[in-house]
C-alpha positions as CSV (number, residue, x, y, z in Angstrom):
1,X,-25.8,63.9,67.3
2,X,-24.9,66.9,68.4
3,X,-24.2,69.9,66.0
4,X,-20.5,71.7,65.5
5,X,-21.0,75.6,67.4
6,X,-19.5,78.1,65.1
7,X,-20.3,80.9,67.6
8,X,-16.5,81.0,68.4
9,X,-15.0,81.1,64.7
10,X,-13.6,84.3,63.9
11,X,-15.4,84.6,60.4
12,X,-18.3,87.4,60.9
13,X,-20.7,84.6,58.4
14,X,-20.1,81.5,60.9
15,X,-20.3,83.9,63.6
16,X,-24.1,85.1,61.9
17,X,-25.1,81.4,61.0
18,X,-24.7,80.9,65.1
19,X,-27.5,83.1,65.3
20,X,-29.6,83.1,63.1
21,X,-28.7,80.7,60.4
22,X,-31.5,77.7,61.7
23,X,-34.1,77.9,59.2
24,X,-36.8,78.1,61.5
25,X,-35.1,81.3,63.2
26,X,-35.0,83.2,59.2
27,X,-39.1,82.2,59.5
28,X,-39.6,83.7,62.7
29,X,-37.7,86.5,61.9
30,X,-39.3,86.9,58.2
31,X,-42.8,86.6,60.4
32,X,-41.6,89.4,62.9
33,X,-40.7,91.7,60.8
34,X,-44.8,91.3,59.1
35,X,-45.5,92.3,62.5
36,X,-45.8,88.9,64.4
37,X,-45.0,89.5,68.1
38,X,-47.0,86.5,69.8
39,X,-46.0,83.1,70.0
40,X,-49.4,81.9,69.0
41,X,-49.1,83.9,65.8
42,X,-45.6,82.5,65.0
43,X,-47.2,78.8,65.7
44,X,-49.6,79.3,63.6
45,X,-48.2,81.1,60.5
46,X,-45.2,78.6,60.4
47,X,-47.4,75.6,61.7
48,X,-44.6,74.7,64.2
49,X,-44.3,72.5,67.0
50,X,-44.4,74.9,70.5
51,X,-41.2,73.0,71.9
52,X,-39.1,73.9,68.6
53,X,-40.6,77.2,68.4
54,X,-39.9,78.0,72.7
55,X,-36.3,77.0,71.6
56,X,-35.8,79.2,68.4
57,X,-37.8,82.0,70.2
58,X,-35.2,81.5,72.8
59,X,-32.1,81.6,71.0
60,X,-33.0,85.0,69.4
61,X,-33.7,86.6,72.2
62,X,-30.4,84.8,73.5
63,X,-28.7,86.3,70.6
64,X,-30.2,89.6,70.9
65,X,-32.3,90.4,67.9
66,X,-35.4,89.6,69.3
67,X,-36.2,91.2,73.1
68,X,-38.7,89.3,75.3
69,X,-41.5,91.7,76.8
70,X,-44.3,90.9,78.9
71,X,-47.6,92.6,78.0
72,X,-49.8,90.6,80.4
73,X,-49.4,89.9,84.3
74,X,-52.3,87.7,85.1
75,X,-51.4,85.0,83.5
76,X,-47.6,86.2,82.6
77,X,-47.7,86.6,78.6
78,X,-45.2,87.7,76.5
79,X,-44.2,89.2,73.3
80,X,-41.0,89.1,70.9
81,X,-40.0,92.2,69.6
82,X,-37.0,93.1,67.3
83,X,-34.3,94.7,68.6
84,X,-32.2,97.1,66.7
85,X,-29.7,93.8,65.8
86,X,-33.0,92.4,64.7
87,X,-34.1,95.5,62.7
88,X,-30.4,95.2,60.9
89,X,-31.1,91.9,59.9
90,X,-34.1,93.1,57.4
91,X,-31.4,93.8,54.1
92,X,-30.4,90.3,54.3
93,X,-34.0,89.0,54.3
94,X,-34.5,91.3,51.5
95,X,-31.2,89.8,49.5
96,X,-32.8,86.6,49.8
97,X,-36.1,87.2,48.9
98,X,-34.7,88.4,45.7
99,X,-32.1,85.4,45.2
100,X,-35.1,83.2,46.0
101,X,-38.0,85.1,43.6
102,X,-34.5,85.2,40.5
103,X,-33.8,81.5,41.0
104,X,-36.2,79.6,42.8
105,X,-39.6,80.6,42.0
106,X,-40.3,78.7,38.8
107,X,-44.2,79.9,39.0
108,X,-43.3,83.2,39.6
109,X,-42.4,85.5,42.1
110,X,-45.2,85.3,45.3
111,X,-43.3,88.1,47.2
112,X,-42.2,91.4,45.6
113,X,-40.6,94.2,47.5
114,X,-42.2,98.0,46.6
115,X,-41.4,101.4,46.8
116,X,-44.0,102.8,49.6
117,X,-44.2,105.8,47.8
118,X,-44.5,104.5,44.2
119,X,-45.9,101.1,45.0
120,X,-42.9,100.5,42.0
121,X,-41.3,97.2,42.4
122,X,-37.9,97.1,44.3
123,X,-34.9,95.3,43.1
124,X,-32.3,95.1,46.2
125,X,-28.7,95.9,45.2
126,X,-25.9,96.0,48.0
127,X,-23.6,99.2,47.6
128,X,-20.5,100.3,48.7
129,X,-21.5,103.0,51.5
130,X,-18.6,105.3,50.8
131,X,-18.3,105.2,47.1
132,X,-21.9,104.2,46.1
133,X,-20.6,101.5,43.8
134,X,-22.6,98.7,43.1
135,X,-20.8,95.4,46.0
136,X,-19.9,92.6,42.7
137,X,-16.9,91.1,42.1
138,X,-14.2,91.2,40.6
139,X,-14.0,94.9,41.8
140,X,-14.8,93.9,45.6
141,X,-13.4,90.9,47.6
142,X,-13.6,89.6,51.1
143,X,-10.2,90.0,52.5
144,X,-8.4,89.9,56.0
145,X,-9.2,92.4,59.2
146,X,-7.2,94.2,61.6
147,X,-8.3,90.9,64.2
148,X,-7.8,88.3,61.6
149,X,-5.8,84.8,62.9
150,X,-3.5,83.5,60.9
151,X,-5.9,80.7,59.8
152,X,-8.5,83.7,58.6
153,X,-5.2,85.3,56.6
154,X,-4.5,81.8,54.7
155,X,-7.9,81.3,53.9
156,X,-7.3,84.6,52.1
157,X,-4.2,84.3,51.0
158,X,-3.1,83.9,47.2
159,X,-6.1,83.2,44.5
160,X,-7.4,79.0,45.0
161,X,-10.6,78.7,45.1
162,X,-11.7,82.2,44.7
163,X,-14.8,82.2,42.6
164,X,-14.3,85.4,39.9
């Protein structure tokens, strides 16, 4: 069975998920940004089959937050480097390392993120770039853009459903 493509939907999360919402792409990417570039090293650190990881290798690059560079002629070899929509990508891995170490990590938290200067322990908080206020509702809320369709405007329309 085929899946639905949500690469067309005007929502910017559907419009993400296209990309990179595969769980095997958030692995790679997780692995890349440790400084995995080889497909050997993504085989073996996520212990994936070569066909699935050719494919999810494929659609990054596809999507452009990974580029594809050779680094050996005789035989042709390549590496998979981030690209700068790859490198953007990092805060959201870091928002889910800490919703996964708050309420999935019954044994404790395996992966922290630090302070390189301190070595202190990093809590990630999303902020308002403009104001510095701390992104939580009910002060913030998705709501219609300037390119919005009218089925993105009644999805927002009126309060049912919104969670406070």
């Amino acid at each position: 069975m085929q899946r639905k493509s949500y690469g067309n939907m005007q929502c910017p999360i559907a419009r993400s998920l296209e990309r990179v919402g595969e769980w095997w792409s958030i692995l790679i990417l997780r692995d890349a940004f440790q400084g995995l570039t080889r497909f050997e090293q993504f085989q073996k650190s996520l212990d994936i089959a070569p066909n699935m990881l050719a494919r999810r290798l494929g659609a990054l690059v596809k999507a452009g937050v990974l580029e594809r560079r050779r680094y050996c002629e005789r035989p042709p070899r390549y590496e998979y480097v981030l690209t700068e929509r790859g490198r953007d990508f990092r805060p959201v891995l870091w928002a889910l390392l800490a919703w996964g170490n708050a309420h999935f990590a019954p044994e404790g938290k395996s992966v922290v993120l630090i302070d390189s200067a301190t070595g202190a322990e990093a809590e990630p908080l999303m902020v308002d770039r403009h104001t510095g206020r701390p992104l939580a509702a009910p002060a913030f809320r998705t709501a219609p853009g300037p390119a919005a369709d009218e089925s993105t405007r009644q999805r927002h329309s009126g309060g049912a459903g919104r969670i406070p």
